[in-house]
C-alpha positions in Angstrom: 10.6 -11.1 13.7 10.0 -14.9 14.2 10.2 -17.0 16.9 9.3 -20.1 18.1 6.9 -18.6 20.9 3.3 -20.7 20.5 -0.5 -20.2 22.2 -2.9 -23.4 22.5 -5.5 -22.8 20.6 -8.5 -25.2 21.3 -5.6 -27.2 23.0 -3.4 -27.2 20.0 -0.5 -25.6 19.7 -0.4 -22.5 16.9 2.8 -20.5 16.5 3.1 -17.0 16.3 5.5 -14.2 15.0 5.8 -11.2 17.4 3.4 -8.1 16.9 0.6 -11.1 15.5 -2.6 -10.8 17.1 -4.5 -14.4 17.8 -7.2 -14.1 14.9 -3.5 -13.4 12.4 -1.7 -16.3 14.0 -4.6 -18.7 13.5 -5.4 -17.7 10.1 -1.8 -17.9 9.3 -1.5 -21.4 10.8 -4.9 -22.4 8.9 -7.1 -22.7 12.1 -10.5 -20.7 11.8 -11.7 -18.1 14.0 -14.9 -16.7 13.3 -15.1 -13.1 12.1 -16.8 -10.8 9.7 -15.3 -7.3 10.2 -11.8 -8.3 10.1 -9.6 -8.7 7.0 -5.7 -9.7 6.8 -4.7 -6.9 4.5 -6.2 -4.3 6.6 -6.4 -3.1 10.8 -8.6 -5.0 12.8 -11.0 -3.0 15.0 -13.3 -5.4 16.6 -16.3 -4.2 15.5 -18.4 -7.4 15.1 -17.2 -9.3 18.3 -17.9 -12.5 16.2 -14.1 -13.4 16.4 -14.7 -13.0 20.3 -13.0 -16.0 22.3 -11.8 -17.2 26.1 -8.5 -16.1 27.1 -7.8 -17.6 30.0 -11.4 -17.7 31.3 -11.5 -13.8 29.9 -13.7 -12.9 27.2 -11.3 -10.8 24.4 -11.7 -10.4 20.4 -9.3 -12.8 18.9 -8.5 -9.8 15.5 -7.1 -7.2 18.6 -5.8 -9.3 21.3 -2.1 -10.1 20.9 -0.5 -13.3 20.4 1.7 -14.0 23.8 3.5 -17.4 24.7 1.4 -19.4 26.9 -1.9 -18.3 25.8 -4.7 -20.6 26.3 -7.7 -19.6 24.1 -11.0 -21.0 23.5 -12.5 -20.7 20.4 -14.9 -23.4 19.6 -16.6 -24.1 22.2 -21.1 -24.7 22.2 -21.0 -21.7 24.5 -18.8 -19.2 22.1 -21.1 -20.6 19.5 -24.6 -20.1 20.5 -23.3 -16.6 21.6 -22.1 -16.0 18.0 -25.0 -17.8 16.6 -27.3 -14.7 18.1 -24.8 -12.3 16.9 -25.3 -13.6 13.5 -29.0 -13.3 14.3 -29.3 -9.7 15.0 -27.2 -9.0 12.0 -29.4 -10.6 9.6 -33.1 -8.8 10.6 -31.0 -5.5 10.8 -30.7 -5.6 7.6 -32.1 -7.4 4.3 -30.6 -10.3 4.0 -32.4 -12.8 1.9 -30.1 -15.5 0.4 -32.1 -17.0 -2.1 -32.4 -13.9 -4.7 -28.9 -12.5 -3.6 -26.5 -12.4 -6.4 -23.5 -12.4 -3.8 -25.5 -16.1 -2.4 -22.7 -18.5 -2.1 -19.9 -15.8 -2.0 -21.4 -13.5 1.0 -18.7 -14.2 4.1 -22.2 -13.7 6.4 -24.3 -16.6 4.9 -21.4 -18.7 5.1 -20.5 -17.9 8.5 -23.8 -18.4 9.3 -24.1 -21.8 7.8 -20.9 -22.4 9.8 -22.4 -21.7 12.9 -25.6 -23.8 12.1 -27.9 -20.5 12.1 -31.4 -22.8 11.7 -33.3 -19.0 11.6 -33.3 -15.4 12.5 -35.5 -15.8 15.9 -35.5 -11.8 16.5 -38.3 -9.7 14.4 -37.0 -8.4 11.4 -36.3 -4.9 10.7 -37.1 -4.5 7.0 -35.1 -1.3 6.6 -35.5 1.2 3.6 -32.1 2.0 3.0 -31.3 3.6 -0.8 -29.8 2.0 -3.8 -27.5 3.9 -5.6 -27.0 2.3 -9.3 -25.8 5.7 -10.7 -22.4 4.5 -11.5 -21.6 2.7 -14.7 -19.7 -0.1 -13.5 -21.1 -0.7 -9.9 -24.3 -0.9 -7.9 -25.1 -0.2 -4.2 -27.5 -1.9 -1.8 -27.2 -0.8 1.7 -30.0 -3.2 2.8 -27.8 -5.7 2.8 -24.7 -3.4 5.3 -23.1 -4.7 8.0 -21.3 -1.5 9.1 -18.2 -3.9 8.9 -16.4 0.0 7.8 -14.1 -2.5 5.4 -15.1 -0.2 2.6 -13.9 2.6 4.4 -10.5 1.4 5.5 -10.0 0.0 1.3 -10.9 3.5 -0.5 -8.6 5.2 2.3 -5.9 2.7 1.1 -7.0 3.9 -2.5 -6.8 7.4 -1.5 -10.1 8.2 -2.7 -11.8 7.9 0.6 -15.5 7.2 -1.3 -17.0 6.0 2.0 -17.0 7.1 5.4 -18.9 6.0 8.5 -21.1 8.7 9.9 -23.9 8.8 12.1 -24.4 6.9 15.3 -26.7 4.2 16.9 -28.2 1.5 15.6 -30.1 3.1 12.8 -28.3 6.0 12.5 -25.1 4.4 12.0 -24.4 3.9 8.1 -22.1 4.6 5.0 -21.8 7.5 3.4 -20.8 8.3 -0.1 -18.2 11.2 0.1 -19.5 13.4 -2.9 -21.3 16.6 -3.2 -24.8 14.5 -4.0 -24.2 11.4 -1.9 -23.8 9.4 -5.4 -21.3 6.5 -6.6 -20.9 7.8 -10.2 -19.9 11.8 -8.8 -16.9 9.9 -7.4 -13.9 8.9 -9.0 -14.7 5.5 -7.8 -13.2 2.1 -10.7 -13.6 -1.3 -10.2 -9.7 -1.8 -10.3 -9.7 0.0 -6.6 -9.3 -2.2 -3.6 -13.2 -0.7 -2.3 -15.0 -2.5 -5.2 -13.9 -6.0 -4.1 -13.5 -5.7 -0.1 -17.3 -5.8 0.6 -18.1 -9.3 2.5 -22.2 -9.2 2.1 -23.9 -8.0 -1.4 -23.8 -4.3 -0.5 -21.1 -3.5 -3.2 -21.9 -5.6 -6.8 -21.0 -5.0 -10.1 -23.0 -4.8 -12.7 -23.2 -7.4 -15.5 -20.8 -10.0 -13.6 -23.5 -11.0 -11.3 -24.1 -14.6 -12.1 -21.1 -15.6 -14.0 -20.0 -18.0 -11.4 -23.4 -19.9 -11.3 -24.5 -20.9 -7.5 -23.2 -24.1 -6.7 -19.6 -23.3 -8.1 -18.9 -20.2 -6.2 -16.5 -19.7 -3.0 -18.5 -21.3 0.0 -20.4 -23.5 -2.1 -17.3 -25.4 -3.2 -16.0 -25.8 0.2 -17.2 -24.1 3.8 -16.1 -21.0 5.1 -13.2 -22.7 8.3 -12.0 -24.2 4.9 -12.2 -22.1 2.4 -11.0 -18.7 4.1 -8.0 -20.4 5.8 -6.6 -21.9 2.6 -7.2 -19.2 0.5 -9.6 -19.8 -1.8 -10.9 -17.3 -4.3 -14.4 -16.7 -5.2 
């Protein structure tokens, strides 16, 4: 239900409705909050901690912390950033992230974020992980170099009812997606492109094939305007 009930956000004023956390609030009142695992269609989980602001001199993640009246949150702040800045950091020598031959380059929510942020470099060693690429499908490849265990792909194919991917294993490097068929292959599931899965990845880990560069770089999503713009006016890709 609505109501007039408002937090100050960066010292402005952002209304809520009841039951809105503060990452759903600002988005709906078209003020950024850095994030990466969250998504409006779907339940936030606070994986990432890049939406991660100061409650009342309290550290909380904006995409699970209720909206209350009176809140006073900071969100932008050179502190928040330089810690979000290293969190951006790890991410990218995790895994292999390198913009300038990825086909998802000026759609990827991580580069942009990163640009956002003014990420000059990674500064931590990189990992260069082997992780497999599974092409076996007709319509759609899969590069887990590029994961960020953001589990978005889980939570869409559960909404499908297919439940292709699951999150299994646990630590840093053991933590990863799984492809829930008998051979751990795309193309033994009843994965399409029309389900909700094929679209929902944020970095270049899910991609289909032969649509690549149809949007040439320079015209797509982040290029056209930057991510505190773009994702809280709701621009397409």
């Amino acid at each position: 239900m609505a109501n007039d009930d408002t937090f100050l956000l960066d010292g402005v004023a952002v209304p809520f409705n009841t039951g809105q956390t503060i990452l759903q609030a600002a988005h709906a009142a078209g003020r950024y909050i850095p994030h990466l695992c969250w998504h409006p269609d779907y339940k936030p989980h606070g994986s990432c901690k890049l939406c991660t602001v100061k409650i009342d001199g309290r550290l909380a993640s904006a995409c699970t912390t209720p909206a209350t009246p009176g809140l006073r949150v900071e969100n932008r702040t050179p502190e928040l950033d330089e810690q979000r800045r290293t969190l951006l950091q790890m991410l990218f020598v995790e895994g292999n992230h390198f913009c300038p031959s990825c086909e998802k380059s000026g759609q990827c929510l991580l580069q942009a974020t990163a640009y956002e942020l003014g990420m000059m470099g990674p500064h931590f060693d990189h990992f260069y992980p082997n992780r497999p690429v599974d092409a076996s499908h007709p319509d759609v490849l899969l590069d887990f170099n590029r994961c960020i265990l953001c589990s978005l792909c889980e939570q869409a194919s559960a909404r499908d009812g297919k439940f292709v991917f699951v999150m299994g294993g646990r630590g840093m490097r053991g933590r990863k997606v799984i492809i829930n068929s008998a051979t751990g292959r795309l193309a033994d599931t009843d994965f399409s492109l029309t389900d909700h899965a094929a679209s929902i990845c944020p970095v270049g880990v899910i991609l289909k094939k032969r649509v690549g560069f149809i949007v040439p770089y320079g015209q797509r999503k982040y290029d056209r305007a930057p991510v505190s713009v773009a994702d809280t006016q709701g621009d397409e890709p």
